[in-house]
C-alpha positions in Angstrom: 21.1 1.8 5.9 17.7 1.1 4.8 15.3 4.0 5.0 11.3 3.7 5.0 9.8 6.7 3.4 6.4 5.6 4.7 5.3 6.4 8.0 2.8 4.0 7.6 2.3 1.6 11.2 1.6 -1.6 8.9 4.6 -1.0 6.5 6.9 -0.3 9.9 5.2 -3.9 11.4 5.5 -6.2 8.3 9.3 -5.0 8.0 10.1 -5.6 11.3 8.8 -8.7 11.5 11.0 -9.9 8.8 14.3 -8.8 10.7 15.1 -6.1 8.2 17.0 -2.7 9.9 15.3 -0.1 9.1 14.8 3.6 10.3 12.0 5.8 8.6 11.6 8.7 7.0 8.5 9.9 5.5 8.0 11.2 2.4 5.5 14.1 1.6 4.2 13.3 -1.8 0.9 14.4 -2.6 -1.2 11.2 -3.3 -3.3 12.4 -6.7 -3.6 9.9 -9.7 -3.5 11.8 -13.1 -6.1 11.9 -15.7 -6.6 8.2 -16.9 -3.8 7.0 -15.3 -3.8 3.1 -14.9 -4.0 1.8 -11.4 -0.9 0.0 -11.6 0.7 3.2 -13.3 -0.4 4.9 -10.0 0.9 3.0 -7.2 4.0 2.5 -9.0 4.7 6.0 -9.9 3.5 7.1 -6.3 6.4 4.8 -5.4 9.1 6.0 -6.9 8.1 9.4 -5.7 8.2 8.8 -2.8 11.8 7.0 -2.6 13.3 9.9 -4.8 11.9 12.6 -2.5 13.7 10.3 0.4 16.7 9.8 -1.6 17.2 13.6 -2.1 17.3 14.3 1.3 19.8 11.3 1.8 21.5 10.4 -0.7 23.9 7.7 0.8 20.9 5.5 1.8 18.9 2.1 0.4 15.4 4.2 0.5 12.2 1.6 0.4 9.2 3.6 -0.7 5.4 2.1 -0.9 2.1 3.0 -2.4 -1.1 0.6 -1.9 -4.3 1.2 -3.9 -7.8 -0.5 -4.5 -9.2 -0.7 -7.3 -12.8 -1.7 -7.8 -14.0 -1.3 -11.4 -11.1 0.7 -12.7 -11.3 3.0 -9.8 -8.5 3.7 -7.6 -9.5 4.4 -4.2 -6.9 5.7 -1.8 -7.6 6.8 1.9 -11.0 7.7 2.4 -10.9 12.0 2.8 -13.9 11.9 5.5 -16.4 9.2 6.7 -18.5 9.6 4.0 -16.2 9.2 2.0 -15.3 5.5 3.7 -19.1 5.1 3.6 -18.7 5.2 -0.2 -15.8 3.3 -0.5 -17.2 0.4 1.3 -20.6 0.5 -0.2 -18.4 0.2 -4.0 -16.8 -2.9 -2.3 -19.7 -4.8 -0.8 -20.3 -7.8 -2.0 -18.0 -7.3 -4.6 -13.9 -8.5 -6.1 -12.0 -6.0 -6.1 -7.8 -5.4 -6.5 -5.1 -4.4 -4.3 -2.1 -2.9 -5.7 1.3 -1.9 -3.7 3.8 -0.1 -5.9 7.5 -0.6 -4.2 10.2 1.5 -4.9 14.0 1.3 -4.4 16.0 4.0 -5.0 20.2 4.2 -3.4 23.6 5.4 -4.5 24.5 1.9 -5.8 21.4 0.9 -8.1 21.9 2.2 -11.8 18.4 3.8 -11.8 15.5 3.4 -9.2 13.9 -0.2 -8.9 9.9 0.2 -8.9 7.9 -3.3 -9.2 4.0 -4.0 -7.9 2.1 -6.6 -6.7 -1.7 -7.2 -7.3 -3.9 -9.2 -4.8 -7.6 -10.4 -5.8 -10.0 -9.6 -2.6 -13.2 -10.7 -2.5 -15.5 -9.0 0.4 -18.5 -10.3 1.4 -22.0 -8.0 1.3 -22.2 -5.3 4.3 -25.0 -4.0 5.7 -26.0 -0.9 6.2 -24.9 -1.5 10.2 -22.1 -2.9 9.6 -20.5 0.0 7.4 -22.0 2.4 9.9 -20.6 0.8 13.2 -17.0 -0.1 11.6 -16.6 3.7 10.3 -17.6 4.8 13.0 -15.0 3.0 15.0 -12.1 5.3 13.3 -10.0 2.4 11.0 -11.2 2.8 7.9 -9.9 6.6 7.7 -6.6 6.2 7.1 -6.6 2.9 4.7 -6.3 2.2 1.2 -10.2 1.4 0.0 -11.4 2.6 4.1 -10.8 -1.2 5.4 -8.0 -3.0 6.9 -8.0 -7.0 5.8 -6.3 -7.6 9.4 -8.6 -5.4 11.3 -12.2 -5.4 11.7 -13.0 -5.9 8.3 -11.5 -9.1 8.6 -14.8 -10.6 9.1 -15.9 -9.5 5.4 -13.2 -10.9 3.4 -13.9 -14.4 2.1 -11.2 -15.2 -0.2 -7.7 -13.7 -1.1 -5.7 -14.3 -4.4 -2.4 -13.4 -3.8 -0.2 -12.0 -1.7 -2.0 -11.3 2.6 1.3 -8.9 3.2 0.3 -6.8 -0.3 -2.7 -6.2 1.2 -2.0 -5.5 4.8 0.6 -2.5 2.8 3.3 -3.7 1.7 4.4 -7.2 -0.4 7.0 -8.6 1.5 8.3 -11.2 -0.4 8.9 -8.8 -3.3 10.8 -6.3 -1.0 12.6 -9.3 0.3 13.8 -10.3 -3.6 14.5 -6.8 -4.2 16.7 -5.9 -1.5 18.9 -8.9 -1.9 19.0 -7.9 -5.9 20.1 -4.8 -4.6 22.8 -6.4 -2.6 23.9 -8.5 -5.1 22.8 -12.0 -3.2 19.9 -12.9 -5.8 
């Protein structure tokens, strides 16, 4: 059984639309990155904290856990804490390229050791007016996203170009889940 330790809506979506059975089981890791910890580093590690806390509490189960960040200059920004906080957040990413990075973690009683990969995605958003940042926090989305926007939202209006992976930053890199559950099968 495959167990989502996200209770994330998007992560639930983006699995289910691939077929994949699933049930979910969120973890309760707090989110804090340490003292010059890379962004990668980050997500990854907030990963694989989250599937072991999973796996703990059931320990004859695949557990899938997921960590997306956005990075903008070397800083990781996480969930916005309040609206000013998105205000910031989208102010830093106006106009601007910034990263997305989703650590994935897969963590069961047949793998050796934990599996933990990322993906990074190259965003480019276009500049926002001052409006524009008001009226889209102000309509609630941004508050509980990585970087205070969701690129298949609202904010879907903003972003220009993509490099990499849509699904990475929507919340979770599908095609590498996809590869790493069938490694963990032994089909790859």
């Amino acid at each position: 059984m495959l167990v989502l330790a996200s209770a994330s809506p998007r992560r639930q979506e983006l699995l289910r639309n691939t077929g994949i059975e699933f049930v979910v089981h969120p973890a309760d890791v707090a989110e804090v990155p340490r003292e010059r910890e890379a962004p990668r580093s980050f997500a990854e590690r907030m990963a694989r904290e989250k599937a072991l806390a999973v796996f703990v509490l059931r320990p004859n189960d695949l557990i899938l856990g997921a960590d997306t960040v956005v990075v903008v200059e070397g800083e990781i920004l996480g969930k916005p804490r309040d609206a000013a906080d998105a205000v910031r957040m989208l102010r830093l990413l106006s106009g601007r390229k910034h990263e997305v990075v989703t650590g994935v973690c897969l963590a069961g009683p047949k793998l050796r050791t934990e599996n933990t990969r990322s993906e990074t995605t190259l965003v480019v958003m276009n500049t926002l007016s001052d409006d524009d940042i008001r009226d889209y926090v102000a309509s609630g989305e941004p508050m509980d996203k990585a970087g205070g926007y969701a690129i298949q939202g609202r904010a879907s209006r903003w972003i220009s170009r993509i490099e990499g992976d849509y699904f990475n930053v929507v919340g979770l890199p599908v095609a590498l889940v996809w590869r790493m559950l069938r490694e963990a099968s032994g089909q790859a």
